[in-house]
N, C-alpha and C positions, 0 to 999 in steps of 0.2 A: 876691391880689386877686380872681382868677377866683372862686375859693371864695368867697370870701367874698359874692361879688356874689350864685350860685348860694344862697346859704345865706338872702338875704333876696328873692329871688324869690317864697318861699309866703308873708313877711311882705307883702310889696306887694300879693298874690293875695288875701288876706285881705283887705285892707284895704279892696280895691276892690271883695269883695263886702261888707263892713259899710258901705261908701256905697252901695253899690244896693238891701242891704237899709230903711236912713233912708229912702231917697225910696221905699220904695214898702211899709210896712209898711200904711200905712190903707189903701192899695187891696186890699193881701190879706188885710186885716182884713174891710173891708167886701164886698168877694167873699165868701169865705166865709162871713159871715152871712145873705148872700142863699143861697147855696146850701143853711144848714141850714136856713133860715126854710122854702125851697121845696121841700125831702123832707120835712122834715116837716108841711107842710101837707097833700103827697100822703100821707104814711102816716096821717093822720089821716084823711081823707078817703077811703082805701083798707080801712081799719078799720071806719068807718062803712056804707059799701056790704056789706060784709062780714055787719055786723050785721042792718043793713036787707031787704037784699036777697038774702041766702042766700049760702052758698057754689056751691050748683049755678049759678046764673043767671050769677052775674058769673063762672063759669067758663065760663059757654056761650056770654057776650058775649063774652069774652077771644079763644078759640077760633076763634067764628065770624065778628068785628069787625075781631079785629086791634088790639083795644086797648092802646096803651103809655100808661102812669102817669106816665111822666117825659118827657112832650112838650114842659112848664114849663119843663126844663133845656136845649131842644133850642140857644137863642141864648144861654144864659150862660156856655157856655166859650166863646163866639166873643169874645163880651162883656170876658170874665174876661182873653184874653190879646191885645185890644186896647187895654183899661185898663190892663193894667202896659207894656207897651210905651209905653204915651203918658205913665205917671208916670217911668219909666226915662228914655225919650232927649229927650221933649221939654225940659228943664229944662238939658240937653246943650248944645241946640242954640239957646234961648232969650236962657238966659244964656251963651254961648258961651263954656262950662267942656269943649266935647270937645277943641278942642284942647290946652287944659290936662294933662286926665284922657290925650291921648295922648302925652305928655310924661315919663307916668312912667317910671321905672326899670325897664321891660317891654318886650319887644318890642312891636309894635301890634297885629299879629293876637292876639298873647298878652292882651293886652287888650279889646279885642273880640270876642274869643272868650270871656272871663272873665266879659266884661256877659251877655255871650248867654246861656254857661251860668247863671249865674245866675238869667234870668228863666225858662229850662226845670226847671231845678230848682223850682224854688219852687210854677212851673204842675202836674208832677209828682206832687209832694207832698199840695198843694190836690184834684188830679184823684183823683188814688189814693184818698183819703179820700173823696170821692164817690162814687166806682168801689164802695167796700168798703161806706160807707154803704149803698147801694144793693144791694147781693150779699145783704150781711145783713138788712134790711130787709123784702124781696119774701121772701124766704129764709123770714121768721118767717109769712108768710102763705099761701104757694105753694109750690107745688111747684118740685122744681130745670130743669124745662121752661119754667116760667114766668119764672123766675128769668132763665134765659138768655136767654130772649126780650127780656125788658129791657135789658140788658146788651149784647145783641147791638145795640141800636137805639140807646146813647149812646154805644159805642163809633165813630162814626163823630164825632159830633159831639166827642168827645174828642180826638180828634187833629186836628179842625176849631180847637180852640181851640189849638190848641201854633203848627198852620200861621197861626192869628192875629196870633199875636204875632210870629215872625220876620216874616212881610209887614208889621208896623206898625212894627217896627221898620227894615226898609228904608226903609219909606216914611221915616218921623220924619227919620233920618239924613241921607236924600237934601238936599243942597245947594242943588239949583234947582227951584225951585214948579213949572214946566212939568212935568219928569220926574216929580216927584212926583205929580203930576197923571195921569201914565201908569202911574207905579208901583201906582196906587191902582185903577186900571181892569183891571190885571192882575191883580192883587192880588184882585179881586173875583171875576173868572172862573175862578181858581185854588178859591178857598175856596167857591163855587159845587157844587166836585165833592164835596163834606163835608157838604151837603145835599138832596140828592137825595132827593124825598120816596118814600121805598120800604119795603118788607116787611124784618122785623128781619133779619139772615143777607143782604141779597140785595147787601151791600157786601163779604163773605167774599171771593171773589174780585179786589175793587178794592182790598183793603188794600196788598197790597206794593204798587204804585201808589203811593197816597196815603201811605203811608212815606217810599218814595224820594223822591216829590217835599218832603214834609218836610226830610230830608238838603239836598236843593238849596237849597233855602230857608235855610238855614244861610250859603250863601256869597252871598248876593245883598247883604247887609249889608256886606260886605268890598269888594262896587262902590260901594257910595254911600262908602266912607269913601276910599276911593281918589282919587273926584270930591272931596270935603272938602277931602283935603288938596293936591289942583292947584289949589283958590283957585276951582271952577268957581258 
């Protein structure tokens, strides 16, 4: 019987992401076409100055300005993993299917943990593809100095978007509107540190930081389901 229980574990783990993938397929539909819609309007527009205005200049702007092309992108990962967090738990908590969903034949953390990974996966995936977008993109235009420079400047806002969505998803889950209320204030001052308006490079230093504090971010979810299920 153990075995067997053991053998339909990844059947249930499955399953529970093809319901997370249902509810949240048009938000990462629609995510994503915002973000191709808005590189590509930059590379058009990046194309155009190009033509326009020489290569020497808008290298001598770049250089001596400090211009980043993807400052459009700076709030749509914040965006992107607040929207799946709110299509994910709120429908949870609405229609009050968490306790259901914690009912399954899984342990609870193993399920909550399953929702989690799931919405990191998918943000991932999405980001990644932006990330490469953008590598290759500046890449066909610029040099690999320039290149970096971009890159070095959404990478912060990148991992702003992952810390998005575990903070919405605390929040979401949380029980009683008060806490929530505080979760959300915290919540702000945290993702505060992922916008810091600075020179590209000059968060090199503050990433393991904002890593780690990602990782934390991971078990704050596992307090509001604790308060849930005391009935708070």
């Amino acid at each position: 019987m153990e075995s067997k229980h053991n053998f339909q574990r990844p059947t249930f783990t499955f399953q529970l992401f093809f319901k997370e993938w249902i509810k949240s397929r048009w938000a990462l539909l629609v995510t994503l076409l915002a973000f191709v819609g808005i590189i590509t309007y930059t590379f058009i527009g990046m194309s155009t100055e190009l033509r326009v205005l020489g290569a020497g200049t808008v290298w001598e702007s770049i250089v001596m300005k400090g211009i980043i092309y993807f400052d459009s992108l700076k709030y749509l990962f914040l965006l992107a993993g607040v929207l799946l967090a709110v299509v994910q738990y709120t429908p949870e908590m609405i229609n009050k299917r968490l306790k259901l969903t914690l009912h399954l034949p899984l342990p609870e953390r193993r399920i909550v943990l399953s929702m989690l990974l799931y919405g990191l996966l998918a943000l991932a995936v999405l980001f990644l593809l932006v990330y490469g977008a953008v590598r290759i993109g500046v890449g066909r235009y610029y040099p690999v100095e320039i290149t970096q420079w971009n890159l070095a400047a959404i990478l912060p806002w990148l991992w702003g978007g992952i810390a998005a969505y575990l903070l919405t998803a605390w929040i979401t889950i949380e029980p009683a509107w008060k806490q929530r209320l505080c979760n959300g204030l915290v919540a702000l001052c945290l993702l505060r540190l992922f916008y810091f308006d600075e020179l590209p490079g000059a968060y090199a230093p503050l990433l393991p930081f904002l890593i780690t504090l990602i990782v934390l971010s991971v078990s704050f979810s596992f307090y509001s389901i604790i308060r849930f299920k005391e009935g708070v």
